[in-house]
N, C-alpha and C positions, 0 to 999 in steps of 0.2 A: 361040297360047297363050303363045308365048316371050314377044311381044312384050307383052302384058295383064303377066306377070309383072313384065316390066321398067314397064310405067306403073303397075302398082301402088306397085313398090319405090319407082318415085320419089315415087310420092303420099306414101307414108308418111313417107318421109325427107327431101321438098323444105320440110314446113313447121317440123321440128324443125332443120332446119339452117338453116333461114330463120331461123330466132327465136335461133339461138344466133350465127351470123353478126349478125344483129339486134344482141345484148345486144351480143357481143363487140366491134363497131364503134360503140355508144353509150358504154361503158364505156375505150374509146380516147379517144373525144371530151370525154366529161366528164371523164377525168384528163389531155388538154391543154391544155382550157380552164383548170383550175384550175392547172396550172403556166404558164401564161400569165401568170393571176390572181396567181400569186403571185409572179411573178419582178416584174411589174410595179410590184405592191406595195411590195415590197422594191427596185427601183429606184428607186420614189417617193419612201419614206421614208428612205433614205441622199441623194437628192438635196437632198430641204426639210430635213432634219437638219444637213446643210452649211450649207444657203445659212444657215440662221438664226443659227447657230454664227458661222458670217463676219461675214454682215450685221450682228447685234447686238452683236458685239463686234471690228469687225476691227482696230482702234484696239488694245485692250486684247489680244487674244492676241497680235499680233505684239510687245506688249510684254513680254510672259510669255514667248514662245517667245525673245527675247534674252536677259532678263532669269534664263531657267534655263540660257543657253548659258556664261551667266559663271558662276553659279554651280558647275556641275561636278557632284561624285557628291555625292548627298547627305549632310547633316551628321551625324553620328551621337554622343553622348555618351554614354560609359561612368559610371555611378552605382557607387560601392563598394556589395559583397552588403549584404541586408538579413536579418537571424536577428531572427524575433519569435516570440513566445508566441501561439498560436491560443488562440481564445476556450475551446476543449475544454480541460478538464486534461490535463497532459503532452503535449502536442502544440505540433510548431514548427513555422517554418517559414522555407529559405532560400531568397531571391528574388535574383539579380540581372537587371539593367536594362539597355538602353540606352535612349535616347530621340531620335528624328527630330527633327530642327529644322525648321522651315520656311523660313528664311532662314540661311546662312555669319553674316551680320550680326549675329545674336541668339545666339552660340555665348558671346560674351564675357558678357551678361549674364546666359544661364543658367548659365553657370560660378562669378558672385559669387555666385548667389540657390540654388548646392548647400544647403546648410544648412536652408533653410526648404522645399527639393523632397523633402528626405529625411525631415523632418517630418511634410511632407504623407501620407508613401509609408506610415511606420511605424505613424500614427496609423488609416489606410486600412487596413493588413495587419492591424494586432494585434486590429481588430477583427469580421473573419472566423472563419467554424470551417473544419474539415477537410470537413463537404460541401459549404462555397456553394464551395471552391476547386477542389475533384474534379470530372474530369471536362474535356475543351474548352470546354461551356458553359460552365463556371463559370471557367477560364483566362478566356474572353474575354471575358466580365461583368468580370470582374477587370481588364482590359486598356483597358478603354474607362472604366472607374469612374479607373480610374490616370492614364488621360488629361486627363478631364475635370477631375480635383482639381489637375494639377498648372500647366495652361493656367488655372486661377480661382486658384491659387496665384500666377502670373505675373501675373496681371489681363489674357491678350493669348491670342489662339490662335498661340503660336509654338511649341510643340511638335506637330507632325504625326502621330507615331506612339509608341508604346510595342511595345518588343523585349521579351520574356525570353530572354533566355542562360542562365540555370541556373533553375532550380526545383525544390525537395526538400522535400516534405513528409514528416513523420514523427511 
């Protein structure tokens, strides 16, 4: 009788631990084929993302990668604050700048061409309200519009970036 008890227990329990043995050994196998899959991947694509990077340009990076060793930290130029009139009645607003260069070299002619960078800036700000400026969205709307007018002010993409340092709206 003992013994029928014991072939039964195992009947009942040999094909539920079969099948969960089962999953759980399929379930191993399919999550390391996919980290195979994807470590592979991801070796592939850092390797053809070099070589094309190299290969298409090895000439011109290792001329950039000197060409930024001389250069040093990058250029930065301070613009005097700007106070204008928002489109809103009673509403101002204070901006100061700086501005990336893309070249040490271009530092001397953005310095002549202040006067008509500040024009560009004034003529940009004063005609904003107090929402398209609220908010980050509208900071960097704001930041990439400053960019754009003042590189087609230059007639050159020699300005890399637009800084604010101060900003107060009121």
């Amino acid at each position: 009788m003992a013994d029928e008890d014991d072939a039964a227990g195992e009947g009942t329990q040999g094909p539920d631990s079969k099948k969960s043995k089962a999953s759980v050994k399929l379930i191993i196998i399919v999550v390391g084929i996919l980290l195979i899959v994807a470590g592979g991947g991801f070796f592939a694509y850092t390797k053809l993302m070099g070589k094309k990077d190299g290969a298409g340009h090895e000439g011109s990076a290792g001329h950039e990668a000197s060409k930024k060793q001389e250069e040093g930290p990058p250029v930065l130029v301070a613009l005097d604050p700007f106070v204008v009139n928002l489109v809103d009645n009673g509403r101002y607003m204070k901006v100061t700048i700086q501005v990336e260069l893309a070249s040490k070299h271009d530092e001397a002619n953005i310095k002549d061409r202040v006067p008509q960078l500040r024009d560009a800036i004034l003529f940009l700000l004063s005609g904003k309200s107090l929402e398209s400026v609220s908010g980050s969205e509208g900071k960097l709307q704001l930041k990439e519009e400053m960019l754009f007018k003042l590189n087609q002010t230059i007639g050159s993409e020699v300005i890399k970036s637009v800084y604010f340092t101060d900003f107060v709206v009121q």
